[in-house]
C-alpha positions as CSV (number, residue, x, y, z in Angstrom):
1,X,334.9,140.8,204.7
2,X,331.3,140.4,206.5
3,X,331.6,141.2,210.3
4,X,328.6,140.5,212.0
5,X,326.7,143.5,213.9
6,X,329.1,145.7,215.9
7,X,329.4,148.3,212.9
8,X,330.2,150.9,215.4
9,X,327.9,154.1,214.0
10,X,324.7,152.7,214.8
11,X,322.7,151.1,218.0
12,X,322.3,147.4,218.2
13,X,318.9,147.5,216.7
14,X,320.0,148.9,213.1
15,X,322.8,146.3,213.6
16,X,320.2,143.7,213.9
17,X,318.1,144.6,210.9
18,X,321.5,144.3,208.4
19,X,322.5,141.3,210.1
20,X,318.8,139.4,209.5
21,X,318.6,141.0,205.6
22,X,322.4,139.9,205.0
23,X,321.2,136.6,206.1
24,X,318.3,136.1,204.3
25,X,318.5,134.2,201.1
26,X,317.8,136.8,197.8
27,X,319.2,139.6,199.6
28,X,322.4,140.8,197.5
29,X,323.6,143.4,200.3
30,X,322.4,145.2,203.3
31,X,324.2,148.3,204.6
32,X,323.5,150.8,207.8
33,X,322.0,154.3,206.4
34,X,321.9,157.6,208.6
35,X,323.5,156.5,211.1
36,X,323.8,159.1,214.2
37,X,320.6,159.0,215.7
38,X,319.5,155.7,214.6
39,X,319.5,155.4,211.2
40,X,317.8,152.9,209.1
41,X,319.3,150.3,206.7
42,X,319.0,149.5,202.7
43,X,319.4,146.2,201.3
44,X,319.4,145.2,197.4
45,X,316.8,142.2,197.5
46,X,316.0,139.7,194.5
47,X,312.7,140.7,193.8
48,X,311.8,136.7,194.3
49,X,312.9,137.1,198.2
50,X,311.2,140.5,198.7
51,X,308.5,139.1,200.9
52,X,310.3,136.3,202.7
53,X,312.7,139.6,204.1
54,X,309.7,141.7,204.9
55,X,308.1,138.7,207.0
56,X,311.8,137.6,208.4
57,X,312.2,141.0,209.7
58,X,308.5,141.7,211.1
59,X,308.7,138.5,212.5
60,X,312.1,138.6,214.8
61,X,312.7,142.3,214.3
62,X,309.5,144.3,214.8
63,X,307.2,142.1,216.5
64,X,309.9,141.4,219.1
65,X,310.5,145.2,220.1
66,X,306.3,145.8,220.1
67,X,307.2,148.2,217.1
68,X,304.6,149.1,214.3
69,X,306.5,147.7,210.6
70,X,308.0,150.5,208.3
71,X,309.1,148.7,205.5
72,X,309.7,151.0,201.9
73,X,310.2,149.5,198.7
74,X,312.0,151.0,196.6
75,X,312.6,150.3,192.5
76,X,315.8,150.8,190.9
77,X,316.1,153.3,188.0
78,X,317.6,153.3,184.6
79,X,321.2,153.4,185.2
80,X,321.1,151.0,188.4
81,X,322.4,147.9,188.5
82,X,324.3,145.1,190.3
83,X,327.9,144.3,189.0
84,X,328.4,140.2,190.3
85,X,332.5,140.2,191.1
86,X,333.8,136.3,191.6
87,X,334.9,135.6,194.8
């Protein structure tokens, strides 16, 4: 079940980014990374909704805070792959 922010091993920031790329059309899954002192997130995009996340979250994440956009895209390898399960 998806429970919005509060994950409870992170700051409200790192919150914030999972909450805006699980809400963003295209984006399979977004999950807090690292956590401790910070942390960062990962989300499994659509290729097609790559760029609308990356402007959704410079637009009401980074720009917001005054903070400089660090954005890495990474490319699944052989062997990756996203297994749909019905609902």
């Amino acid at each position: 079940m998806y429970q919005s922010g509060d994950y409870g091993c992170s700051t409200y920031k790192i919150d914030m980014l999972v909450d805006l790329a699980n809400s963003t059309k295209g984006v399979l899954g977004a999950q807090v990374a690292g956590a401790g002192l910070g942390g960062c997130i990962m989300a499994l995009v659509k290729e097609e909704a790559l760029e609308t996340l990356r402007e959704r979250l410079i637009k009401k994440y980074y720009e917001p805070f005054n903070l400089e956009p660090i954005i890495d895209v990474c490319i699944p390898v052989k062997g990756s792959g996203y297994i749909e399960i019905g609902r």
